[in-house]
N, C-alpha and C positions, 0 to 999 in steps of 0.2 A: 635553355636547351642543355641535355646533358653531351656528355663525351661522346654519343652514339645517335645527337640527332634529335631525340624525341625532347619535345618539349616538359619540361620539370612542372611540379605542381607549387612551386615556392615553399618558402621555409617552413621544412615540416612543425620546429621545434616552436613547443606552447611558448608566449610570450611569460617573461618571467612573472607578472602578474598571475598570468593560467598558472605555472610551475609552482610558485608558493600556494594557491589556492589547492588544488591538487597534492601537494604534499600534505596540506593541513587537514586535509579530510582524508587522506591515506591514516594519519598519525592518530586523527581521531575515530576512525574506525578501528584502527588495533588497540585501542585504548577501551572501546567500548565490549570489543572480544574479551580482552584482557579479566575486566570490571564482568562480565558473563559468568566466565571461566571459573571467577575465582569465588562470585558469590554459589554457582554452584556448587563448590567443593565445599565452604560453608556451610551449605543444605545438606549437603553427605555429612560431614565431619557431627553435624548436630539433629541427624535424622532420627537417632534415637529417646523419643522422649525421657525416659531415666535418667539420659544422658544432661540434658539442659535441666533437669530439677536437681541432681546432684551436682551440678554447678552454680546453682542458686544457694543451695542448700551452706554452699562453701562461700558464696558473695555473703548471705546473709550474714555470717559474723563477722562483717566490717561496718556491720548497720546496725548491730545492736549494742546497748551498752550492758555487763551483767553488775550487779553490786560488786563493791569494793573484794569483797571475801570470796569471791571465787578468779581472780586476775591473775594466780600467780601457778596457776596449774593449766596444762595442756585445755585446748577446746577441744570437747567429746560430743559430737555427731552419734547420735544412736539412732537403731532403725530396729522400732518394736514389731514383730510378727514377720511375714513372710518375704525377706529382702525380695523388693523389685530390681536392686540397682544392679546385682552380681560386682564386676571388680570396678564399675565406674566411679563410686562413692571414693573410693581407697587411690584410685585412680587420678582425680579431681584434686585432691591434698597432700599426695605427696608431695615432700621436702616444700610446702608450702607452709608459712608463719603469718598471724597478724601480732605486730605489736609487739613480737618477739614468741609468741604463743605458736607451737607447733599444735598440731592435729593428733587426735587420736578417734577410732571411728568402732565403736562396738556396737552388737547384736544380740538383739535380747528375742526369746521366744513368749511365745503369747504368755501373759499371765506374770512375767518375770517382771522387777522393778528397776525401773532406769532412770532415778532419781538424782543418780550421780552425774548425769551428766549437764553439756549446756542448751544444746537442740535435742530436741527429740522427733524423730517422723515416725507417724502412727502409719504404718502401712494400713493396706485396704482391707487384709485379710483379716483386721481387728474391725471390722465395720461395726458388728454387732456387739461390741463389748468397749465401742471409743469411749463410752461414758466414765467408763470404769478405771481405763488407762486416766482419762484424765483427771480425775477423782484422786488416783494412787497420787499424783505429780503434783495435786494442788498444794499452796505453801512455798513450792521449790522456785528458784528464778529460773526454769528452763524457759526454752521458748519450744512451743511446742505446735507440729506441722505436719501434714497431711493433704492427702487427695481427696480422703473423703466427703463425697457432693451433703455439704452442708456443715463442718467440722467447723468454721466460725462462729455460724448461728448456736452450736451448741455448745460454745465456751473454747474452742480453740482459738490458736493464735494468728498461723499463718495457712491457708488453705490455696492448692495448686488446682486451676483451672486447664483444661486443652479448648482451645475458643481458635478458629480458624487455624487448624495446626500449628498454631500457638501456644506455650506455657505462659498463662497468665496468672497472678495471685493478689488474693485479698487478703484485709488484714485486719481482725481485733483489738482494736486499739483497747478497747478495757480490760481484756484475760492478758493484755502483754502490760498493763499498769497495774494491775493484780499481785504478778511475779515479780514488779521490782526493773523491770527492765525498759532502758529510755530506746526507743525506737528511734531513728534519725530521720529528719524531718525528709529527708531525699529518696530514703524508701518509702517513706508513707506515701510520696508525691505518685509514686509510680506504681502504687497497687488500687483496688480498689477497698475501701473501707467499709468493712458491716458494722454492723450492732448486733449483740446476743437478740435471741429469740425473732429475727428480724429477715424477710425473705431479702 
């Protein structure tokens, strides 16, 4: 009975058993908003495809090894023909270093020779002339990378897929022993591997 008579419904309060149960699924449902939250801001922050291959572009040279004779100069990131990336590329490397090695990232117009450098991305807008670009390049240890649909099967190195709004990428292991340069066994694991003239 309360102060006024009526009879009470006994202890409202959850046995401490309920209480921790009930906290622990509070705690994990904000935990699960949280983990929502935060993977979509991911999704935003990397909605732009440009955006995740110029950040590969920049993984890549922790994976590859170039000859002795070029280690003690900057890694040069070039992008032959019509830049896809705008400031993402520049973006991605600054005040970044491997190995002590800053970045330095040039742009070459169709036709121009970017043999100086250590990567090279053949944009799209050289579709009709990739043979040529990579014709100029052969001899050099570039590592040399592209979108375009079939760029391994024709002697390139590294080629960028979109597969379920995914950046996926294959890789030539023969045009990258060609150049001179040891691919690490960790990115080979995680690409998929052609062979020239091979669908």
């Amino acid at each position: 009975m309360d102060v006024l008579g009526r009879p009470t419904r006994g202890n409202t309060e959850a046995p401490p058993i309920g209480d921790a149960f009930h906290r622990i699924v509070g705690v994990t449902a904000l935990v699960l908003l949280l983990l929502v939250c935060f993977d979509g801001h991911l999704r935003a922050q990397t909605s732009n495809e440009y955006e995740v291959k110029a950040a590969f572009l920049y993984k890549f040279a922790s994976f590859v090894e170039w000859p002795p004779e070029s280690v003690n100069v900057p890694l040069c990131i070039a992008v032959v023909g019509q830049d896809p990336f705008g400031a993402a590329l520049d973006d991605v490397v600054k005040g970044k270093s491997i190995n002590g090695r800053g970045f330095l990232i040039k742009r070459f117009k169709s036709g121009q020779d970017a043999s100086g450098c250590h990567i090279v991305f053949i944009s799209a807008s050289e579709k009709s002339r990739v043979r040529s670009v990579l014709d100029q390049l052969r001899g050099s240890s570039i590592l040399t990378v592209s979108d375009i649909p079939g760029f391994c099967q024709g002697g390139g190195m590294i080629d960028f897929e979109l597969l379920d709004q995914k950046v996926r990428f294959e890789i030539n292991p023969e045009a990258t022993e060609r150049a001179r340069l040891k691919v690490s066994s960790k990115l080979l694991s995680v690409a998929k591997i052609v062979r020239e003239g091979r669908p």
